[in-house]
N, C-alpha and C positions, 0 to 999 in steps of 0.2 A: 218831588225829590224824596226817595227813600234814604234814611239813614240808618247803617247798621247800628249796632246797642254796641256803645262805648265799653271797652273791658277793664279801663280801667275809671272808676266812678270817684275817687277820690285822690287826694296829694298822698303819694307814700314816701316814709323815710324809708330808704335802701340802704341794704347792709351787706356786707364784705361776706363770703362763704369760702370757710377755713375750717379745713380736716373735721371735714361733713357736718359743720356747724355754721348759721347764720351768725355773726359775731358783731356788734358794732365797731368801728373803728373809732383807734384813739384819736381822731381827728374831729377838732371842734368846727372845720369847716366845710360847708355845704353850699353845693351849686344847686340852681332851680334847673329843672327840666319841664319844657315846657314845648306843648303841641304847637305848633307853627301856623295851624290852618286858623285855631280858635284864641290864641294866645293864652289861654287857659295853665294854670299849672296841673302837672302831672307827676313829680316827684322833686324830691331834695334827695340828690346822691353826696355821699362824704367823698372832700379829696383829700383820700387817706393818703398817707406819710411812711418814710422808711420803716419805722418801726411795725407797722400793717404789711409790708410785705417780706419782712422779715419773718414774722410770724407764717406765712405763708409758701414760703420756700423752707423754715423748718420743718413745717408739716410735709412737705411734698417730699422730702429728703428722709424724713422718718419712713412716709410710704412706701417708697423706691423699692427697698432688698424684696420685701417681700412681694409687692405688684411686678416686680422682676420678675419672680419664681412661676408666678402663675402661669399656667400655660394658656398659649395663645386661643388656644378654642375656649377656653372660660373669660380671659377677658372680650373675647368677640362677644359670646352672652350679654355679656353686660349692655353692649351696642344693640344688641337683639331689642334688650328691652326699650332701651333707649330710643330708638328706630317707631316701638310699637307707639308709645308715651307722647313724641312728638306728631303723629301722624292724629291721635286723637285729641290734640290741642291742638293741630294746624290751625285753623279757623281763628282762636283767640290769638294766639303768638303773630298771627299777619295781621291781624288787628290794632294790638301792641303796638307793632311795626311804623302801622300809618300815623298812629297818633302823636310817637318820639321822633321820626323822622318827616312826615308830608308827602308822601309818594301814595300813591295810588294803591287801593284795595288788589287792584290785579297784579300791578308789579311787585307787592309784597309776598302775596301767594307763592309767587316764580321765586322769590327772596327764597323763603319759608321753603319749598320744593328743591332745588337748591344743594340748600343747606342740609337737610333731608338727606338729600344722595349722596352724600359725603360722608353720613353716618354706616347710610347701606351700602358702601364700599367698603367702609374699613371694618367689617362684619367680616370681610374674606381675608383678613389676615394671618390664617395658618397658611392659607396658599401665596398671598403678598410678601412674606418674611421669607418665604424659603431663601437659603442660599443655591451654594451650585459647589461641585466636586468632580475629581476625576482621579483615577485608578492609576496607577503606575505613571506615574509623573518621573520616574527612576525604579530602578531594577528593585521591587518590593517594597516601595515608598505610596502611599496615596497625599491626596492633597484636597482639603475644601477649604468653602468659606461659610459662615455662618453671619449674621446680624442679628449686635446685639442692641438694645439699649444705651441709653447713656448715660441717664439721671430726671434731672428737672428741666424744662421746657417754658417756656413765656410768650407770649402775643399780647401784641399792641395793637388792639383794633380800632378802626376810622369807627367815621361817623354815619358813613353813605347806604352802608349792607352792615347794621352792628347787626344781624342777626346772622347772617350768613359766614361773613369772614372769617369769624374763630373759627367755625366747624373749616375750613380749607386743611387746617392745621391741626386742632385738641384732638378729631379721631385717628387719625395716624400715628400722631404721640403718644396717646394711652392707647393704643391695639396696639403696638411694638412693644409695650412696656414700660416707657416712659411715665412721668406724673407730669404735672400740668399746672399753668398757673395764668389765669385771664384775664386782662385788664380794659374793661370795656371803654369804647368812649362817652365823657362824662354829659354828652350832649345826647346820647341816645343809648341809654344804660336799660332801659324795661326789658326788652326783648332779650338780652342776656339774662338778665335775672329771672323771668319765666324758664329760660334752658335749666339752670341751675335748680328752681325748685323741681323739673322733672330729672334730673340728673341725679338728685338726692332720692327723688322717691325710686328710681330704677336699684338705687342701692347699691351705686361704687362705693369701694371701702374708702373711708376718714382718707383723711391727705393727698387723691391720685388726683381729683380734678378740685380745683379753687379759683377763686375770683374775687380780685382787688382792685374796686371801683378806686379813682383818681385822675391826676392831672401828670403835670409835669414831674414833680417830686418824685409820683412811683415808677413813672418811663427812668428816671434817672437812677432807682435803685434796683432794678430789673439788667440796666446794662452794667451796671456795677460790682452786682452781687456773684461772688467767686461760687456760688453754687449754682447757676445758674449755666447751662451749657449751650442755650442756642435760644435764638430770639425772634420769632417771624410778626414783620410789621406792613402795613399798606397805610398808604397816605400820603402827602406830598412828596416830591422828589424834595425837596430842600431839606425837609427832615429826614426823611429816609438814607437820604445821600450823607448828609451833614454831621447828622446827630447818631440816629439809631445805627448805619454804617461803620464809621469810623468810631464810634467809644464801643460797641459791644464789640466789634474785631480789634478793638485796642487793649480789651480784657479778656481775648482770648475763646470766644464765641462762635459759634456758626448762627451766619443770619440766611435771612430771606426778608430783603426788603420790596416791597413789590409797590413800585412810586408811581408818582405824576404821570401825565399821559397828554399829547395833541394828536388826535387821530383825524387822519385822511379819511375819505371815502373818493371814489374814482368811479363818475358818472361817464359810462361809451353811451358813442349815438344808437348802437344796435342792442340797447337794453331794454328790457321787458318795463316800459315806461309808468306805469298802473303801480306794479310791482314794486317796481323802483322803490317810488314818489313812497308809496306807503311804510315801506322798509326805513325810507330815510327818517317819516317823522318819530320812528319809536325811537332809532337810533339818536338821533339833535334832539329831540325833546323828554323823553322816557326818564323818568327820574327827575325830571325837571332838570336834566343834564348832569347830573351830579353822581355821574356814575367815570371810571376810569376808561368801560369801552364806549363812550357817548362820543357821538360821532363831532367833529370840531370845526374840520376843515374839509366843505364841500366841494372837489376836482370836477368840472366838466370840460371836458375832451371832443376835440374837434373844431372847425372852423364853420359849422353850419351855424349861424348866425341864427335862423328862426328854430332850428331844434332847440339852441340854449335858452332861447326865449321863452319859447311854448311852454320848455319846461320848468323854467323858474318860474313862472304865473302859475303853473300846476302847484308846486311847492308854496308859494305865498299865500294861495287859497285853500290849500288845505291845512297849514300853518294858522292863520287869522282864524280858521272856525273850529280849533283846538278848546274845548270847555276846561275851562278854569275853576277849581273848586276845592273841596274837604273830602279829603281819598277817601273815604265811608262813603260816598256818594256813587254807589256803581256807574251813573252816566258819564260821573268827570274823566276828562283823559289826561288833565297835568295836574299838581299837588301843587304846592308851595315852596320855597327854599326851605331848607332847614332852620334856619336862622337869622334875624335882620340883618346880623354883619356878612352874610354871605348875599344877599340883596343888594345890600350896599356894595358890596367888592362887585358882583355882577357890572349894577348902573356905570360905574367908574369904567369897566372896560368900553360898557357902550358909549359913555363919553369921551374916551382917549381913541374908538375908530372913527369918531366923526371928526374928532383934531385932526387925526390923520388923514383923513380925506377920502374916507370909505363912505360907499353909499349907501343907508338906511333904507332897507325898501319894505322890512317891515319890520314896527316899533313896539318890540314888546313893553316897554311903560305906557303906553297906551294898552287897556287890559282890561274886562268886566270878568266879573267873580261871580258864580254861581250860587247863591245864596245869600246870607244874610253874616258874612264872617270879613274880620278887622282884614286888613289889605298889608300891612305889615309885615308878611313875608313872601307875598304872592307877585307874580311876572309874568308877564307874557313871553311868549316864542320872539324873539329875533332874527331877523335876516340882513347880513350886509354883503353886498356885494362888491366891484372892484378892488376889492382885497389885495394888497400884496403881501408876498411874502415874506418881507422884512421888518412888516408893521406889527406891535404887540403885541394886535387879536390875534395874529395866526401866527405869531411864535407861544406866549403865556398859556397857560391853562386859564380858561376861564370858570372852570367847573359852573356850567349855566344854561339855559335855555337860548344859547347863539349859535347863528348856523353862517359859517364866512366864506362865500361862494369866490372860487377862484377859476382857470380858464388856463388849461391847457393845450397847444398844440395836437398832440400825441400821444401814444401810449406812454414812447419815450419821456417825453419835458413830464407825464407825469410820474411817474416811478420817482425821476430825477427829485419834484418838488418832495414826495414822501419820504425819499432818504435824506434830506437837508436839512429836516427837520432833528433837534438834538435827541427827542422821542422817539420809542421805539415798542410802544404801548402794543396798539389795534390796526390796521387798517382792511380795506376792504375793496373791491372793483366791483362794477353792478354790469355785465356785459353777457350774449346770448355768442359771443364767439371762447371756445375753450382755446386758442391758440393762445392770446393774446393774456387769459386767463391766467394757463399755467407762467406763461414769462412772466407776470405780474407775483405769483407769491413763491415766484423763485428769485427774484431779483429786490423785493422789497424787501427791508433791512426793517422788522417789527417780528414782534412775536407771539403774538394771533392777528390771524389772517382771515377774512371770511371773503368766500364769491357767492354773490349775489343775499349778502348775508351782513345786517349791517351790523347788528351785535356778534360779534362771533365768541359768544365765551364759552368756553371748554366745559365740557363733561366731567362728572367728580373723577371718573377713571383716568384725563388725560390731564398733565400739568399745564393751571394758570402761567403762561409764557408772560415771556418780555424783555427786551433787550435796550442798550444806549441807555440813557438817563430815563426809563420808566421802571429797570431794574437793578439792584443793587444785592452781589450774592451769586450761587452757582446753582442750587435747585430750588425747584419757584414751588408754593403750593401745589396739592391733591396730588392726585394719582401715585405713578412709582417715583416721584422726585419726592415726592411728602415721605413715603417709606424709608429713603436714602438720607434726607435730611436728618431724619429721625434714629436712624440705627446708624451702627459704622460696622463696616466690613472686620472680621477677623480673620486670619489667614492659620490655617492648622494642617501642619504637614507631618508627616505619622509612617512612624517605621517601628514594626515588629520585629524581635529578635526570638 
C-alpha cells in the first residue's frame, strides 16, 4: 500500500481572512477538525460570532464602489491568476481535500477540477455580462439593458464538496463586480483556507473576497445583516427550506438554496449491462454517497424475473469487492464518512429498513478496512431490496453508502415512482432505446437528468438545476443563472433632442 505524503503534518489554528488580512477571530471558541480515516486532529477552526462578520461585510462594503469601477477585463485577470495559482497547487488542495473530508484521492481531483472550471469560466466575463439593446424602440428613441452589480454577496458552504461549492458562486460575484464573503463549513474548513491563501497571493484588492469560519451564529448574521444582498447555500432541504429560505427572503435577499436530494436511477432490460452495473457503483457508492447527485433509489423495469436477478448478483458482487480504506491510498475505491455522527445517522436508517421489512442482501456493517486505521467512521456499501415506496429509506435522504432496489412494471409505473417523490434533485435511465429515453427526461419532474449517466452534474458553463424540495429560489449556481443571480438587469431608454 502506497501512501501519498500527508499536506497537512500538524494541528493548525485557522483564522478568519478579512480585507486581505489573516485576522483572528474574537471568538474564544474552537471546533477540532479532524481526518475521518485516521482520527488524527488536523485543525482547530474558530466559531466566530457576529461581531466577525460584521467586520467582514464592513470590509466588503468599503471594497464595493471601487471593485465596481473596475472594468470587467481587469477583474477577469485577477481569475487569470487565480486559475494559474490553483492548477499548480491542484495536487496539494486534493490532498487537503481527502484528509478533512474521507473521499477518495481520485474524487477529490474531480472536486479540485471542478472547481477549477468555474474559475475558467468566469475569466470570460466581459462577454458573460453583456447586456442586449435595440434601436428605435419609437420614432428616435433607443432602448438597452446593461447589468450591474449589486453590493455584498454570502455562501454558506456544506460539508460534502467544501472545496468545490464556494467557487459555484464567489467567481461569478467578484467577475460581475460584486465583493464576497465565505463561510466554510466548520467540519471541512482546510481546503477553503488553502483557496484563500492562493487568492491573497494572486493579489485581489483588501475587502472583495473574505472568509468567516463559524457555525450557526454567523449563518444567522449573514441572513440578517441589511448589507448583505444575496445569500447562495447547499445543504439539507430542512435548512435550506427552513432557515436559510425563509429569513434571508424575510430580510429582503436573493437566495439560491440548492437542498436535499432522493434520486432515482431507472435500470431498462435493454441496457448496456457491463456499463450499467459499473456506472451504478460510482453513482450509490462514490463519495461514500454523501454527495446530492448519489444515486438513492435503484428502478428496475420489467417483468423478466431472471434479468433482475442476474443483475442484482452483478451489483452485490461488485458492491462486496468495493476496497475500503484512507483516500491517500491510490488502490482504495470508498473513503470513510465524514464524521461518527453521520455513521451513526447511516446505521439508524439501515435499522429502520429492516423494521420495515426490507431485505438486506448486502450488509454494509459487515466491512474489512484496508490497513491499519480505527473503524470509526468507515461502512461498507448496502444493498436492500423489496423496498417500497412509502418506507423511510426510499422517502429520507440517507446521505450514505445504500442502494434500495425497487421493481417497476414499465417505463410508465417508473417515471410515475420518480415524480412522487417530494425531491427533485438528479435522476437518471440507463437504456440502449432513445425513444423511451427522450419520454423519460421530458416527463420526469428533476432537474439534472442524465442517460446512461449516473452522476449527471453539470459543466461550470451550464446551471446546477433542481426543482421540488431539492431547490429553494429562482437561479441555481454556475453558468448564466450565477451571472443573473449576481447582477440585475437595468433598463435605459434614451432620446436625443
Amino acid at each position: 500500500m502506497t501512501i501519498l505524503e500527508e499536506p497537512v503534518k500538524e494541528v493548525l489554528w485557522l483564522k478568519n481572512y478579512v480585507n486581505g488580512e489573516w485576522v483572528e477571530s474574537t471568538s474564544n471558541v474552537f471546533k477540532d477538525v479532524v481526518n475521518p480515516a485516521t482520527m488524527k486532529p488536523l485543525a482547530k477552526v474558530p466559531l466566530s460570532n457576529k461581531e466577525d462578520l460584521n467586520e467582514a461585510v464592513e470590509a466588503a462594503c468599503e471594497a464595493f464602489p471601487r471593485w465596481r469601477r473596475t472594468t470587467p477585463l481587469a477583474r477577469a485577470r485577477y481569475f487569470f491568476r487565480l486559475k494559474e495559482l490553483l492548477e499548480e497547487n491542484f495536487e496539494e488542495i486534493s490532498r487537503v481535500c481527502v484528509m478533512e473530508h474521507g473521499k477518495i484521492i481520485d474524487e477529490t481531483r474531480g472536486e479540485t477540477r471542478r472547481g477549477i472550471e468555474n474559475v475558467e469560466v468566469a475569466t470570460g466575463i466581459p462577454s458573460l455580462m453583456m447586456g442586449y439593446n435595440l434601436e428605435d424602440i419609437a420614432q428616435g428613441i433607443d432602448e438597452y439593458v446593461v447589468k450591474q452589480p449589486l453590493g455584498v454577496f454570502a455562501c454558506i458552504a456544506p460539508f460534502n464538496f467544501p472545496f468545490m461549492v464556494p467557487l459555484w458562486f464567489m467567481p461569478y460575484a467578484v467577475a460581475t463586480g460584486n465583493t464576497y464573503i465565505i463561510k466554510p463549513s466548520p467540519w471541512t474548513p482546510l481546503s477553503q483556507t488553502k483557496l484563500f491563501e492562493l487568492i491573497d497571493e494572486a493579489g485581489f484588492p483588501p475587502g472583495v473576497v473574505n472568509m468567516v469560519h463559524g457555525d450557526v451564529d454567523v449563518v444567522n448574521a449573514i441572513l440578517r445583516h441589511p448589507d448583505i444582498k444575496g445569500v447562495s447555500f447547499v445543504g439539507s432541504t430542512r435548512v435550506g427550506r427552513d432557515i436559510i429560505y425563509k429569513e434571508a427572503a424575510a430580510y429582503g435577499k436573493r437566495v439560491q438554496a440548492q437542498c436535499g436530494a432522493k434520486n432515482f436511477l431507472v435500470v431498462m432490460p435493454d441496457t448496456a449491462v457491463d456499463e450499467t452495473a459499473s456506472s451504478l457503483m460510482s453513482s450509490f457508492y462514490g463519495t461514500t454517497g454523501q454527495r446530492c447527485l448519489s444515486g438513492a433509489n435503484l428502478v428496475i423495469v420489467g417483468h423478466d424475473d431472471s434479468f433482475y436477478r442476474e443483475f442484482l448478483r452483478k451489483l452485490i458482487g461488485m458492491a462486496s469487492n468495493i476496497r475500503i480504506g484512507y483516500g491517500l491510498d491510490e488502490s482504495v475505491q470508498m473513503g470513510p464518512l465524514q464524521a461518527e455522527g453521520r455513521k451513526k445517522s447511516v446505521l439508524g436508517y439501515i435499522e429502520k429498513g429492516l423494521e420495515e421489512g426490507a431485505k438486506l442482501l448486502l450488509d454494509g456493517r459487515k466491512f474489512k478496512v484496508v490497513g491499519d486505521y480505527p473503524e470509526n467512521c468507515f461502512l461498507g456499501p448496502s444493498i436492500f431490496e423489496a423496498v417500497a415506496l412509502d418506507m423511510v429509506i426510499a422517502k429520507e435522504e440517507i446521505f450514505g453508502p445504500v442502494m434500495n432496489v425497487l421493481e417497476a412494471r414499465n417505463l410508465d409505473e417508473a417515471i410515475e415512482i420518480v415524480n412522487r417523490s417530494s425531491y427533485g434533485n438528479s435522476t437518471a435511465i440507463f437504456t440502449s432505446n432513445g425513444k423511451a429515453s427522450r419520454r423519460f427526461q421530458y416527463e420526469v419532474q428533476c432537474g439534472n437528468v442524465g442517460v446512461n449517466i449516473g452522476i449527471p452534474a453539470p459543466m461550470a458553463f451550464f446551471p446546477f438545476s433542481g426543482m421540488k424540495e431539492s431547490f429553494f429560489g429562482d437561479l441555481h449556481g454556475q453558468g448564466r443563472d450565477a451571472i443573473d443571480f449576481f447582477t440585475e438587469r437595468k433598463v435605459v431608454i434614451v432620446r436625443w433632442f
